[in-house]
Structures are given as C-alpha cells and as structure tokens.
C-alpha positions as CSV (number, residue, x, y, z in Angstrom):
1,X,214.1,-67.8,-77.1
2,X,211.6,-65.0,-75.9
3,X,213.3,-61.9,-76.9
4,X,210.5,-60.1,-75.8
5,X,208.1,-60.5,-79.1
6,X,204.5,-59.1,-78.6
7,X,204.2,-62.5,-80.7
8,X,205.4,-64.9,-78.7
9,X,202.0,-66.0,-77.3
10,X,200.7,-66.7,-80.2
11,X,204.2,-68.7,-81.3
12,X,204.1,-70.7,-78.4
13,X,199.9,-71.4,-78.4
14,X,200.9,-72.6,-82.2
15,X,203.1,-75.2,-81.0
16,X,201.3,-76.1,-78.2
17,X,198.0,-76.7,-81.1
18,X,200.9,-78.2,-83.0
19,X,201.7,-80.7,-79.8
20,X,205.2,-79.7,-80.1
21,X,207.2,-79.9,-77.2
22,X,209.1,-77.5,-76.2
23,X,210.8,-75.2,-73.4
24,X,209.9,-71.1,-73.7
25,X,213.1,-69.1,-71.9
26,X,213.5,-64.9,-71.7
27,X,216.7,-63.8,-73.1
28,X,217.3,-62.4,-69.4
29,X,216.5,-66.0,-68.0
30,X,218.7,-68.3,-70.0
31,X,221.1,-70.3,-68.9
32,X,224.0,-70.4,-71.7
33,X,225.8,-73.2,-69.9
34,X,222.8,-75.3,-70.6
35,X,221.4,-75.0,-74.4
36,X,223.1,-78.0,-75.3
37,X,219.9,-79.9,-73.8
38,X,218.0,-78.0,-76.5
39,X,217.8,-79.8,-80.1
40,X,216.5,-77.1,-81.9
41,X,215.7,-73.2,-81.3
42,X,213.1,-70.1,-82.4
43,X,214.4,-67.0,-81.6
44,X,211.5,-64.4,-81.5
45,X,211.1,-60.8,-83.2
46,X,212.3,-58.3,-80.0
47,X,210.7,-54.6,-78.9
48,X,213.9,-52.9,-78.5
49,X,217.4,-52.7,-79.7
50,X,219.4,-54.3,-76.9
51,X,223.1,-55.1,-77.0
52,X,222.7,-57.8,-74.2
53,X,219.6,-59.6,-76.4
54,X,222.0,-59.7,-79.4
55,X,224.9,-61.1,-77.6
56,X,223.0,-64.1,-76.0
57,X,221.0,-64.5,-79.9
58,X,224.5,-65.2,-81.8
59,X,225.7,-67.7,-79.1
60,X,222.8,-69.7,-79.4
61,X,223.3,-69.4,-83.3
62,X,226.7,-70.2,-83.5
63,X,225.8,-73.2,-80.7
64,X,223.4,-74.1,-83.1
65,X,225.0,-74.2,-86.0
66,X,228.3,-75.8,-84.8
67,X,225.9,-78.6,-83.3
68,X,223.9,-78.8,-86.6
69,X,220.5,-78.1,-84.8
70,X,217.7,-76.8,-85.8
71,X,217.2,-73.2,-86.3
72,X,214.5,-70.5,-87.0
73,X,214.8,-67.1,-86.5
74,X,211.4,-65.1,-86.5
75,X,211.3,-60.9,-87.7
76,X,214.4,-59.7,-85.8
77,X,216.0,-63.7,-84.7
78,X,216.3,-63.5,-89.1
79,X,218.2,-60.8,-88.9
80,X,220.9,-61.5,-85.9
81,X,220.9,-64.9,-87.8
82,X,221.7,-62.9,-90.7
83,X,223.9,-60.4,-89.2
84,X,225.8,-63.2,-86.7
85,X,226.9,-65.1,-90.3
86,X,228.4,-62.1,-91.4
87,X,225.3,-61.2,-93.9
88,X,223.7,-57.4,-93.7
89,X,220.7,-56.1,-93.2
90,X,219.5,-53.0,-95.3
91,X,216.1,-51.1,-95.0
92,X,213.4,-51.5,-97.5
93,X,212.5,-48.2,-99.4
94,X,209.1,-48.3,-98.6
95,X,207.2,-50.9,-96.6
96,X,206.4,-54.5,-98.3
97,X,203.5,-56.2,-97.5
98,X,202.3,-59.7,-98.6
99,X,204.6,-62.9,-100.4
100,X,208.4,-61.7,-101.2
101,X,211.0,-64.0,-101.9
102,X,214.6,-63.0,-100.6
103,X,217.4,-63.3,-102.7
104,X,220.6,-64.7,-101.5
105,X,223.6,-62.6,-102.9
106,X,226.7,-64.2,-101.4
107,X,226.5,-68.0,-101.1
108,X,228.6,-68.9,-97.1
109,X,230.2,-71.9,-96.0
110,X,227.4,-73.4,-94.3
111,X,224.9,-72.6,-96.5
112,X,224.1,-76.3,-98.6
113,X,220.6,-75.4,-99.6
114,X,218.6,-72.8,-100.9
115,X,216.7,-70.8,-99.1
116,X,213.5,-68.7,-100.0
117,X,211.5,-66.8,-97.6
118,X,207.7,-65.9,-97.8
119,X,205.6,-64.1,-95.3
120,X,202.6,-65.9,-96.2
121,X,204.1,-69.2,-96.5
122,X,207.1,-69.5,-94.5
123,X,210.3,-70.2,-95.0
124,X,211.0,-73.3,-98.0
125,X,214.6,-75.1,-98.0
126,X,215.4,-76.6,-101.9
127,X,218.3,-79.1,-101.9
C-alpha cells in the first residue's frame, strides 16, 4: 500500500532486487473488494495526516489479520497497525537515532510471539 511515502521507490526497487513479486496500489486506487487476492501487505510511511488513508490502512489490517496474512507496517503503516489494535502511540522526548528496541507493555489477543523492532536491522519475531 502506497500511502504516499517519499520511500516507496526505494521499497519497491528492494523487492524488485529481491525478485519478489508483488502488486504496488495508492491508497486512493485500491480496490477494498479485492485485497483478498493479496497474501501479504506493506503499508508505507505517509506525508500527511489523512483521515481517508487511515480508514482504508485498518481494513487492510484487520483483513489481514482475520486472514492470518502477512503484515508489515513501515514508519507510519507501524503505527495505524499499532493504533488499529487498540495500542498508542506517544512522541519521543527528543529524537532517536540508530538501533532501539521497543518494548511491548500490554501483551493482545493476537499477539503469540515477541516482537522487537530495530531501525538498523528490522523487525525480529521470537516464538
């Protein structure tokens, strides 16, 4: 999901390196009716709060989820994941650069692993 990420070209030349298949769609070009084609989604950082962007993000999450596909959420598509599952999202003090490890506080229903989070590396899923 293109949600308007000055990142996405980058993303998407990634998976094409990667030779990952796969179908790039703008948030104001999706078709809802049809993401059960779709085994697995990315939904990109954004450029501006937009109520419509955030609407379409948590039906794909919550199709997603009640599917049991696969699902990353990149800068902001972390935090509508976040936000969509009933989590919050609170602004750092000052800005963070480098690896940081996020630290679940409330374990949810659908969470059966552990999740740790590093800007360098990515995100790591422990059992």
């Amino acid at each position: 999901m293109d949600n308007g990420s000055i990142y996405t070209k980058k993303l998407t030349t990634f998976l094409s390196d990667k030779k990952t298949e796969f179908t790039i769609q703008k948030f104001d070009e999706i078709n809802l009716s049809n993401i059960s084609e779709f085994n697995s989604f990315i939904l990109s950082g954004r450029i501006e709060n937009n109520r419509i962007i955030n609407a379409i993000n948590s039906k794909i999450i919550k199709h997603a989820i009640s599917e049991k596909k696969s699902l990353l959420g990149i800068c902001y598509g972390a935090e509508i994941l976040t936000q969509t599952l009933g989590g919050t999202i609170k602004k750092a003090s000052n800005q963070i650069k480098g690896e940081e490890t996020v630290t679940v506080e409330k374990k949810i229903k659908f969470a059966k692993t552990k999740l740790t989070y590093s800007k360098v590396t990515g995100m790591k899923y422990q059992n």
